[in-house]
C-alpha positions in Angstrom: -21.3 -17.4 2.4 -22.4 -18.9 -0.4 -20.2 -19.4 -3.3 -22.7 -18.0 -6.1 -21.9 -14.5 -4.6 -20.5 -11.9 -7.1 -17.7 -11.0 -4.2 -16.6 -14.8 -4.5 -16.3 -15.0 -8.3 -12.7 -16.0 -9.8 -11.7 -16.1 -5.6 -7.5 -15.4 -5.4 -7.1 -13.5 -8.8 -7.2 -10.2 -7.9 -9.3 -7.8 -10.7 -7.5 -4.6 -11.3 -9.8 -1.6 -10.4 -8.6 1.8 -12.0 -9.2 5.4 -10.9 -8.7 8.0 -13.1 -6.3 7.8 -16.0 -3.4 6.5 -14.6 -4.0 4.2 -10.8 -4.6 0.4 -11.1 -5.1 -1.5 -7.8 -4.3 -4.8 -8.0 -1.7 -4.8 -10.3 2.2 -5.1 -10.1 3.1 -1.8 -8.0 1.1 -1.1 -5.3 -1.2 2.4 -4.7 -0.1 4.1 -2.1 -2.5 7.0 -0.8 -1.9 9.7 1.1 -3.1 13.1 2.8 -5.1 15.2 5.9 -7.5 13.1 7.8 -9.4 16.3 7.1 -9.1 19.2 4.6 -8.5 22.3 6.7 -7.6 25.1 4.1 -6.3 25.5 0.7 -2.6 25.9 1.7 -2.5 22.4 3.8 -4.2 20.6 1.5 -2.4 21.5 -1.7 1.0 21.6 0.2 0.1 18.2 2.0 -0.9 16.8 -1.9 2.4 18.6 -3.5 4.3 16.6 -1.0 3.1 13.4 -0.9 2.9 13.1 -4.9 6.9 14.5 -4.9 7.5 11.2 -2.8 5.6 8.9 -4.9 2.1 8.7 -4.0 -0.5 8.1 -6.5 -3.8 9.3 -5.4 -4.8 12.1 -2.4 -7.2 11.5 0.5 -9.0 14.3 2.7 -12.0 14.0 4.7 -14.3 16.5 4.1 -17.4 14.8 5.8 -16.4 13.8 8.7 -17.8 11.2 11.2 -16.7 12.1 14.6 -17.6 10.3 17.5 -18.3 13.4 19.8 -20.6 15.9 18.0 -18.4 18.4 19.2 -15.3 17.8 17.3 -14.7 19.2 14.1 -17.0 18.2 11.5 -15.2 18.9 8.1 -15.5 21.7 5.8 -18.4 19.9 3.8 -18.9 21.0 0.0 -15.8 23.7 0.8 -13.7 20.8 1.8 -14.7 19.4 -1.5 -13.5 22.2 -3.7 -10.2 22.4 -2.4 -10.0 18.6 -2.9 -10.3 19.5 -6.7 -7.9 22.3 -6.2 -5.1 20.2 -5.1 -5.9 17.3 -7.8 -5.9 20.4 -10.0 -2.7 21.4 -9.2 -0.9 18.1 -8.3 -2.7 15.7 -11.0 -3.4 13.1 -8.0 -7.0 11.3 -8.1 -8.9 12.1 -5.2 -10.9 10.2 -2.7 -12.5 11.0 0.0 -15.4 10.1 2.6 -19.6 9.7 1.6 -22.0 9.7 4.6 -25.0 10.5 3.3 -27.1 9.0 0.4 -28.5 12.5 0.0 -24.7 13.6 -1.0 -23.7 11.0 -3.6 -24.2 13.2 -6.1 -22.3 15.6 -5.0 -19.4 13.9 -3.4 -19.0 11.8 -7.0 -19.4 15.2 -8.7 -15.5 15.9 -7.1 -14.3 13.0 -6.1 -12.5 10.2 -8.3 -13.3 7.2 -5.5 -15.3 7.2 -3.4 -15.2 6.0 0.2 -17.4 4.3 2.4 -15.6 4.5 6.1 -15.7 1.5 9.1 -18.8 3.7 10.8 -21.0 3.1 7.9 -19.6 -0.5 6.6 -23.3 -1.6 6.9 -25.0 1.2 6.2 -26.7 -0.7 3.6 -29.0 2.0 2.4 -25.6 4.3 1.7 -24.0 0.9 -0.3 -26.5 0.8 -2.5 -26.1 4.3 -3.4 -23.0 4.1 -3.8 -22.6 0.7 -5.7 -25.2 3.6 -8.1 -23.4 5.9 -8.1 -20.5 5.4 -11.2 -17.2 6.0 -9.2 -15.0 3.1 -7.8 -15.4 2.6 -4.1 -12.9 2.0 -1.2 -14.9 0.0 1.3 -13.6 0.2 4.7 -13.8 -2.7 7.1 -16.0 -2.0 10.3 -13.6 -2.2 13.7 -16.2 -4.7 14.9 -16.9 -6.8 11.6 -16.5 -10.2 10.8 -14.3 -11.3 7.4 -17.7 -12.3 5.9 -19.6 -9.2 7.2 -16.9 -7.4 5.6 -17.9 -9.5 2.5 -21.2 -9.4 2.7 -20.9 -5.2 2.5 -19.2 -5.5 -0.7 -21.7 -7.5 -2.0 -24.1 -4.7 -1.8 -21.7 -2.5 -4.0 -21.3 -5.2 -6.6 -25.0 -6.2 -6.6 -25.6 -2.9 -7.8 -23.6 -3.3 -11.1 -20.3 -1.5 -9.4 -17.0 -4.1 -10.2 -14.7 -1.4 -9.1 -14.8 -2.0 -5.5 -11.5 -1.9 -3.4 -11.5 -3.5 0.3 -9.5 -1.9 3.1 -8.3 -3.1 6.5 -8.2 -0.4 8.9 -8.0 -2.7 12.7 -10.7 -4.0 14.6 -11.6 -3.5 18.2 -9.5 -5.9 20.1 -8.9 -6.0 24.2 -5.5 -4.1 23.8 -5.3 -0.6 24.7 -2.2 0.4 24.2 -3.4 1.1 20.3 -6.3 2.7 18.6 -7.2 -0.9 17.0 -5.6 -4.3 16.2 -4.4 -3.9 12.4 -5.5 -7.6 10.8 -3.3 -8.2 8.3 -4.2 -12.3 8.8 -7.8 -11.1 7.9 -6.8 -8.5 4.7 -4.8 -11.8 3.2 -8.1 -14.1 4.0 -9.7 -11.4 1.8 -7.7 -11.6 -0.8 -8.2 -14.9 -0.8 -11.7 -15.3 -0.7 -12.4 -12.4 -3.3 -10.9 -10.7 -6.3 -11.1 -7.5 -5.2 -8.1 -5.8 -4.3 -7.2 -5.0 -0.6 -5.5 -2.3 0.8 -4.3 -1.9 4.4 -5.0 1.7 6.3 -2.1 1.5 9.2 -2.8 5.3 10.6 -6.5 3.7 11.9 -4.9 0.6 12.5 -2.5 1.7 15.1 -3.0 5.3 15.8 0.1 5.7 17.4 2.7 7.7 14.1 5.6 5.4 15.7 4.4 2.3 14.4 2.8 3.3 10.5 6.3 3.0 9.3 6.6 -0.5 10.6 3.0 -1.6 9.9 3.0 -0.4 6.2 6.1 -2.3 5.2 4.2 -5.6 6.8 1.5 -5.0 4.7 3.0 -4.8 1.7 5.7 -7.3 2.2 2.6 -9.3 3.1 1.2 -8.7 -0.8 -1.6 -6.5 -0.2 -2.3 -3.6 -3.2 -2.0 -0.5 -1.3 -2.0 1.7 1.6 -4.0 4.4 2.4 -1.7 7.0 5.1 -2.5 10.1 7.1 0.1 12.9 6.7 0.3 16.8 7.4 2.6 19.4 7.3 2.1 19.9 10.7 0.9 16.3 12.6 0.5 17.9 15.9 -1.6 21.0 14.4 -3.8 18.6 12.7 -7.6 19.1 14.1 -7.8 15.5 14.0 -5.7 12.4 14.6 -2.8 14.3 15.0 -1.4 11.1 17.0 -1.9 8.7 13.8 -0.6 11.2 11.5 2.8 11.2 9.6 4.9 14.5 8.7 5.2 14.7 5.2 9.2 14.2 5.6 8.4 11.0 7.5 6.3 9.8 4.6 8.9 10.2 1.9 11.4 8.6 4.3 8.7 5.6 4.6 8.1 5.9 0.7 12.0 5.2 0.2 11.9 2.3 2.9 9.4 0.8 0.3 11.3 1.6 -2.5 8.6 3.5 -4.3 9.9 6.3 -6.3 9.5 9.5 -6.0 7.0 11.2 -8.8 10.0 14.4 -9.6 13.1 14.9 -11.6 14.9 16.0 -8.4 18.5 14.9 -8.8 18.6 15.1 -4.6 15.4 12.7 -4.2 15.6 10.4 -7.1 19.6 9.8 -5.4 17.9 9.1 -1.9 15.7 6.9 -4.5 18.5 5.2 -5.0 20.5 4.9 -2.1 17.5 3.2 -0.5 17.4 0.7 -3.3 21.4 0.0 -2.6 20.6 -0.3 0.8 17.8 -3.4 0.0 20.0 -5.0 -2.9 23.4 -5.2 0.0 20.7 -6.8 2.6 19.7 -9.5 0.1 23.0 -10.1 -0.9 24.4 -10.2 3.0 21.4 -13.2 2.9 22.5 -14.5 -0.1 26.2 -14.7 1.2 24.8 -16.7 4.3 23.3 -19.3 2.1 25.9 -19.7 0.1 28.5 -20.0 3.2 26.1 -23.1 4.0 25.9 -24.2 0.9 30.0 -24.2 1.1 29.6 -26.2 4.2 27.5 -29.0 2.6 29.5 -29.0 -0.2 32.7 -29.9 2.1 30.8 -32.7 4.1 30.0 -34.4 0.5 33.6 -33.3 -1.2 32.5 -31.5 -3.8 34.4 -29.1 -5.3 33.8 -25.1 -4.9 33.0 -24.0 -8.3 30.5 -26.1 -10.0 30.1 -25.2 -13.4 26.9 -26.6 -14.5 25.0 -25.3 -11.8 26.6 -21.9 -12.1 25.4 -22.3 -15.8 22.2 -22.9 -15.0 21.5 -20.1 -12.4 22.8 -17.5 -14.7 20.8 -19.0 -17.9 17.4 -19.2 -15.8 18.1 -15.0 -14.8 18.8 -14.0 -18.3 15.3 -15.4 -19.4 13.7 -13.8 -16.5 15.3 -10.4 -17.1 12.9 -7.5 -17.3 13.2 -4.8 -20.4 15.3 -2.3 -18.3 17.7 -4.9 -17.8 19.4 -6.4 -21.0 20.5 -10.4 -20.2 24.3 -9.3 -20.8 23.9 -6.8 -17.8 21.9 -9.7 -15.9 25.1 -12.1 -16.7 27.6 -9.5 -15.2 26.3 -8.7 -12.2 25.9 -12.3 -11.5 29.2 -13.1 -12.6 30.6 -11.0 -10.1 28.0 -12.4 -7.0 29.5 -15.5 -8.2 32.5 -15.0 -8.3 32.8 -13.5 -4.5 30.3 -16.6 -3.7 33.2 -18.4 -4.4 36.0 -16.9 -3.2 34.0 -17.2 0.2 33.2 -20.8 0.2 37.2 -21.5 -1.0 38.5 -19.5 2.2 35.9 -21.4 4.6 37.4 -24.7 3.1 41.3 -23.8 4.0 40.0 -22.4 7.1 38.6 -26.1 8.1 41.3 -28.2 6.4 
């Protein structure tokens, strides 16, 4: 492609794109979206949106065009689904976006929706880019399962070409030999991406597996991989849903999956802001177990070159280099004793590994 391309521009430094008043992708936390595959009625959309905000999403999905691949299956609840999309973003504050197909809908789908988004089926439905790149709304621009990184490109140059800087990519699998699931999630290609562009890129594990077994596992890849966002199927009911009920997370399984990822939950709940918090326990005693290895090598080294244990100026200059980096919450006199005490076990370890050896 060549490098004069809009999409190409300021490659590797990712432009935030905001939705509504509140969601920025690209920046430090990432957006995590969440809802039906389709809007089936009032009560399971706003429950589904009521639940998935409590856990700490930031913006609702719901298909209410729907591209099936039989003609048969259930098609959405069109300009109804629509309205109850603006119900639930009534009654939960959560931007919504959801699904265009049509040019000839633009207008109204933008007239509900806060994003919108142009699914794998219609990656190069060039005709539907350009109306949408028109149309005034940010757009989630979803790769096709049989596109190439640069066709994927090449789509959200359409939406930029049109004056529309508020593009966000997503990676939702590709067509691969591999039955065993619905498509082969490319993270390695959702990176490239990020490399090549400075759009933001979000990873849609529901599509990308279809088997609710492995979202868990897949979301926390993608986002320990540093992409901006997910985009998640989840239901009251999974198994009732009229479509991809096997891809499709309960709602307890996403707040479990939200604490894994140590996003908080959006409620003054004493119960969920302390399973918050246990989770976050849980993640600091894991990087401190590592910690402890490294340090029981360091101890090692230190004994082949016979050094002492405690070595002042380097303990000096660890804990002067985590006071400057301190964020706002935490003061540098709370950053110096919690290290003081990390330190001190550090230590204590290395010291009993030495008599153990002598």
């Amino acid at each position: 492609m060549a490098g004069e391309l809009l999409v190409t521009q300021d490659a590797g430094v990712t432009r935030e794109v905001s939705v509504g008043f509140s969601v920025r992708f690209g920046g430090a936390q990432p957006v995590v979206i969440a809802g039906p595959c389709s809007v089936e009625s009032e009560e399971q959309i706003v429950e589904t949106a009521e639940a998935v905000r409590a856990a700490g999403a930031l913006m609702l999905r719901g298909g209410a065009f729907k591209p099936r691949t039989s003609p048969y299956s259930f098609q959405g609840l069109g300009p109804e689904g629509l309205r109850l999309l603006a119900r639930a973003r009534a009654e939960t504050g959560l931007p919504v976006v959801t699904e265009v197909l049509d040019p000839a809908d633009m207008a109204l789908v933008a007239e509900y929706a806060d994003m919108l988004q142009i699914g794998a089926r219609n990656m190069q439905n060039y005709s539907l880019l350009r109306a949408a790149g028109r149309s005034g709304r940010p757009v989630l621009l979803k790769r096709g399962p049989g596109a190439t990184l640069d066709e994927w490109m090449s789509a959200a140059e359409y939406l930029l070409a049109e004056g529309n800087p508020d593009v966000v990519l997503c990676e939702r699998g590709i067509r691969s030999f591999e039955p065993h699931t619905r498509y082969t999630l490319d993270l390695a290609s959702a990176l490239a991406a990020k490399q090549r562009t400075h759009l933001p890129v979000i990873a849609d594990p529901s599509h990308g597996t279809g088997r609710r077994e492995l979202v868990a596992a897949m979301s926390r890849a993608a986002i320990g991989a540093g992409l901006d966002g997910l985009i998640l199927e989840v239901h009251p009911s999974p198994d009732a849903s009229v479509s991809d009920a096997a891809q499709t997370l309960s709602t307890a399984e996403f707040a479990a999956l939200m604490r894994s990822l140590l996003i908080a939950p959006a409620t003054d709940d004493l119960v969920a802001l302390r399973g918050a918090i246990d989770a976050v326990d849980e993640a600091l005693l894991g990087l401190i177990a590592h910690r402890m290895a490294l340090s029981d090598r360091v101890g090692a080294a230190k004994r082949r070159l016979d050094l002492a244990v405690h070595q002042v100026e380097r303990e000096t200059a660890i804990l002067g280099r985590l006071r400057e980096k301190a964020p706002p919450l935490l003061p540098p006199d709370g950053v110096a004793r919690i290290w003081d005490a990390i330190l001190a076990v550090s230590r204590a370890a290395q010291a009993a590994a030495a008599e153990e050896s002598a």
